[in-house]
C-alpha positions as CSV (number, residue, x, y, z in Angstrom):
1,X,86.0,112.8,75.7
2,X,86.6,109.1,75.4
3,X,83.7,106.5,75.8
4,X,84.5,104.4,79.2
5,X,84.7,100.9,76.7
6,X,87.7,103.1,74.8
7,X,89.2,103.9,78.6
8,X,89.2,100.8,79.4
9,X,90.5,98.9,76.3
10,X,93.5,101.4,77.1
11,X,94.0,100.8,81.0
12,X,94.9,96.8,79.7
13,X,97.0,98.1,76.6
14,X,98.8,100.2,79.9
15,X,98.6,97.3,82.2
16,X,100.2,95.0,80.2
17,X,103.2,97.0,79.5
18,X,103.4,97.8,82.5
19,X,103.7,93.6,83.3
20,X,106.2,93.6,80.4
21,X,108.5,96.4,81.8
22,X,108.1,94.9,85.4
23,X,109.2,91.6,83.6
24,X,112.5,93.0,81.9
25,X,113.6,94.8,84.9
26,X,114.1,92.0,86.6
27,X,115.7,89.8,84.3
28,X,118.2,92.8,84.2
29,X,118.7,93.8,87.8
30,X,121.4,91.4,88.0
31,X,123.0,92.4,84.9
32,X,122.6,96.3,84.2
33,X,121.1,98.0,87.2
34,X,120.7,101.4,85.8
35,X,118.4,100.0,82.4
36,X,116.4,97.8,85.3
37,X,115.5,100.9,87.3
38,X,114.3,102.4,84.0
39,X,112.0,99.5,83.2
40,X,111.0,99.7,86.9
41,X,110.1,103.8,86.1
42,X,108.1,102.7,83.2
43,X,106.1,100.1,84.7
44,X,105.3,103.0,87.5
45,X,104.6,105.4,85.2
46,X,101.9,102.7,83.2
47,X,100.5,101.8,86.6
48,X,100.3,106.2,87.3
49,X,98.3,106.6,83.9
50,X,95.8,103.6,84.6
51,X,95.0,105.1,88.2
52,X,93.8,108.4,86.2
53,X,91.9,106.8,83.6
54,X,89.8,104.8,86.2
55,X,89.5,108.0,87.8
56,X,88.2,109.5,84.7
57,X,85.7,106.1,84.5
58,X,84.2,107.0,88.0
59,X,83.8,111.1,87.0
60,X,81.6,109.4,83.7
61,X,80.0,106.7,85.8
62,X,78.9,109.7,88.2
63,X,77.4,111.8,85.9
């Protein structure tokens, strides 16, 4: 189990790439629509991951 400093050092590791694929999808939604909705996926995906560490921050906090 990871200490709650570790989980959150990874939620802004997660965080910002989720910024940086948010940033290069739309630079390319003009341009290559299919690579933007990737990045957009991504940047969900990162966001997805961050909710379940916090999670896993509140089940530590709790016990």
């Amino acid at each position: 189990m990871k200490t709650i400093e570790d989980l959150r050092t990874r939620i802004k590791e997660l965080s910002g790439q989720a910024v940086n694929f948010s940033k290069k999808a739309t630079e390319l939604c003009l341009t290559d629509r299919v690579q933007a909705k990737q990045y957009r996926q991504q940047a969900k995906e990162a966001i997805d991951r961050c909710e379940v560490l916090r999670q896993e921050i509140k089940r530590q906090q709790v016990v």
